[in-house]
N, C-alpha and C positions, 0 to 999 in steps of 0.2 A: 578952196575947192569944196564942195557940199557932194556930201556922198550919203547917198539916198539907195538904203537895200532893200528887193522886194525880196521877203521873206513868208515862209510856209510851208510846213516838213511834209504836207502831203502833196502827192503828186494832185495834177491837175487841176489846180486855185485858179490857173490865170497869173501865174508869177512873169511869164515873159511876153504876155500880149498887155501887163502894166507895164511891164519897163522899157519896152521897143516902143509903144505909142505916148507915154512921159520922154520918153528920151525925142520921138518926133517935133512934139510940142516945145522940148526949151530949144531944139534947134532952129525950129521954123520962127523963133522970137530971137535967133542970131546970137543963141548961149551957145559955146566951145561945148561939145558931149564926148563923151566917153561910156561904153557898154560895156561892162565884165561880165561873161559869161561862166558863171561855174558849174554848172548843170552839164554832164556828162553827156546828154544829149542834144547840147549846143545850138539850140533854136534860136535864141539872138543872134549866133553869129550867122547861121544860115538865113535870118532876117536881113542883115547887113550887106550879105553877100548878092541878094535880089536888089537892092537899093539902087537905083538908075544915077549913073555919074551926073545929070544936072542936077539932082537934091543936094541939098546942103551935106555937106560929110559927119559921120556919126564915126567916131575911131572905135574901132572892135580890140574889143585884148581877151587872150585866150585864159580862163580861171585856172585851166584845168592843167596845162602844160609848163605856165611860168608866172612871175609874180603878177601882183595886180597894181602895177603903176600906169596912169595916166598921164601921157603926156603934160609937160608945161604949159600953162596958164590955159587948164581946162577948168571949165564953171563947174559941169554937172559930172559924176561918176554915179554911173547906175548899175547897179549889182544885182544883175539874174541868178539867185544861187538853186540850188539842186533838191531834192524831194527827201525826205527820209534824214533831217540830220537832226538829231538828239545829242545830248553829252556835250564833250568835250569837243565835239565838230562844230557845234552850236554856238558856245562859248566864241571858240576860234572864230567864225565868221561874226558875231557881233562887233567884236574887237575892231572891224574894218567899216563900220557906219556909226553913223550920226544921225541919220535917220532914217526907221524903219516901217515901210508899210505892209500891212499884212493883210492879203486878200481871202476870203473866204464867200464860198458860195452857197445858195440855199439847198442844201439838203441836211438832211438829219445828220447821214455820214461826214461830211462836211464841217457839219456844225461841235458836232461830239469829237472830230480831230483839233478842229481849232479850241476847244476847250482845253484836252487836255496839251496840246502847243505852246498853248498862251502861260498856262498853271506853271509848265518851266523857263517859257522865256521869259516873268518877270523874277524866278530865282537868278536869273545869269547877274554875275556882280555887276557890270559896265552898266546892264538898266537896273539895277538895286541902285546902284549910285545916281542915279537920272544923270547919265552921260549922254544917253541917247533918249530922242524924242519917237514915242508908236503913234499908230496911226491905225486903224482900221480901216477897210475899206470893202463894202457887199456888193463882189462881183457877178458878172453874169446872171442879174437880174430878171426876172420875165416881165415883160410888158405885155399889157392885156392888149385886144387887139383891138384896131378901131372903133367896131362899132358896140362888142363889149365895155370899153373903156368910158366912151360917150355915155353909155345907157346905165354904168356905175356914177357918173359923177352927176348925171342928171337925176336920178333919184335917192342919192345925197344930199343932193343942192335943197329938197322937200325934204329930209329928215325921213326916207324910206330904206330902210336896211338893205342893203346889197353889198354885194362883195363877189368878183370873179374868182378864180382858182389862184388865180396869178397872184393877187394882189393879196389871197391868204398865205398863200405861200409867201410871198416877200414883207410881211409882217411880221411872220414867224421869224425870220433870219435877223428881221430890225431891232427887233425886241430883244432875239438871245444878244444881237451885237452890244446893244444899247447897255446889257446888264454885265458887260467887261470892265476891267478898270483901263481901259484904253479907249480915248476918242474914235466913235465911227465919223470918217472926213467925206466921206462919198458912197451915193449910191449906181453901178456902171451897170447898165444893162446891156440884156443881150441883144446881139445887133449881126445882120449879116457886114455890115460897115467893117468891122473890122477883119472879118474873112477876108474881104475886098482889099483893105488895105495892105493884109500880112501878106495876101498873093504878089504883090508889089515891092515887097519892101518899103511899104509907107507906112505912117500911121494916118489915122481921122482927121489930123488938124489936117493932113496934106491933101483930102479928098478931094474932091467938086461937087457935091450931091446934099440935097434939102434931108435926105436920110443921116449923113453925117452930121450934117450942119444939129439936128439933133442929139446927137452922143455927145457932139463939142460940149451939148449942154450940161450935162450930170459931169463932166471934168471938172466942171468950174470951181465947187465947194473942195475940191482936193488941190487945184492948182492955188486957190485962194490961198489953205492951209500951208502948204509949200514955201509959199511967198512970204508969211507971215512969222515971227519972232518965236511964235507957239511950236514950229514944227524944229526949233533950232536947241538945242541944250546950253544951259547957261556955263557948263563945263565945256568946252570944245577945244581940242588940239589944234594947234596950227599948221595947214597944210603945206 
């Protein structure tokens, strides 16, 4: 079983619209899930709880109230953990993953949290010892908008300096990420798609719409890294 934690001590990353739309994605490919929620404010499982009995079933376990076991011959466990954990709370929940993605978004506040996050969570021993594989990942992205975007790449294409807001700002965030000692595996922008989807209890992969059908697309470089030997530790316990 692959147990995959979305982690981030500050509130707001985007911790549980990764792991309820990752956790859509291995189901709608016919992988066994499981969602632990440990976030005191338990929005996965209120995700779940929306989920329409013809989707494929995602098993909810409560972080908060009792342990964190996944039923038998579950592929994915995906661990929504909670805002604010430093020390020894930190420690403790590393202990439970194998692999950790950490979302962070563009702003300064954002960026200056996830620094110093990151400065302790490569002291925690389990990733001292590369038990566990990171991952970054630059959420809620801004996309420029149409006809800004068209009017940046067309006067790039001639070697004329442009650049919208958007795309300074999402430079900034790539750059600080880029300069971590942890892989950035994906960049997810922002998207009313996934409003849509949370309102349902869906994720993206399960949409209908040419808007989705582009977010599917910035998943790819993360579901790649997933799939791939690189997101796996060459230590691993057996589940």
């Amino acid at each position: 079983m692959r147990r995959v934690m979305i982690l981030n001590a500050k509130g707001g990353a985007g911790k549980t619209m990764l792991a309820t739309n990752l956790a859509s994605y291995l189901t709608s490919n016919h992988k066994s899930v499981a969602i632990a929620d440990m976030d005191p404010q338990g929005s996965s499982l209120a995700w779940l709880a929306a989920r329409p009995e013809d989707r494929r079933p995602i098993q909810g376990i409560d972080g908060i109230d009792g342990p964190v076991r996944a039923p038998k011959h579950t592929d994915f466990l995906i661990i929504d953990t909670p805002a604010s954990v430093y020390g020894k709370d930190l420690t403790a929940l590393v202990r439970r993953a194998e692999t950790i993605l950490i979302p962070v978004q563009p702003s300064a506040t954002d960026m200056r949290a996830a620094a110093k996050f990151i400065d302790e969570l490569l002291d925690v021993g389990k990733i001292s010892r590369k038990e566990v594989k990171l991952a970054l990942v630059a959420n809620r992205m801004r996309e420029a908008g149409r006809t800004a975007g068209f009017m940046e790449r067309l006067l790039q294409s001639v070697h004329i300096p442009f650049a919208t807001q958007s795309t300074e700002i999402n430079e900034t965030l790539e750059n600080f990420l880029k300069g971590m000692k942890i892989p950035l595996v994906a960049e997810i922008h922002d998207s009313e798609s996934y409003l849509l989807a949370d309102s349902q209890g869906l994720g993206i992969f399960e949409l209908d719409s040419s808007d989705a059908e582009r977010d599917v697309e910035t998943w790819k470089p993360l579901i790649q890294w997933l799939e791939s030997r690189r997101s796996i530790p060459r230590i691993r316990k057996k589940s």
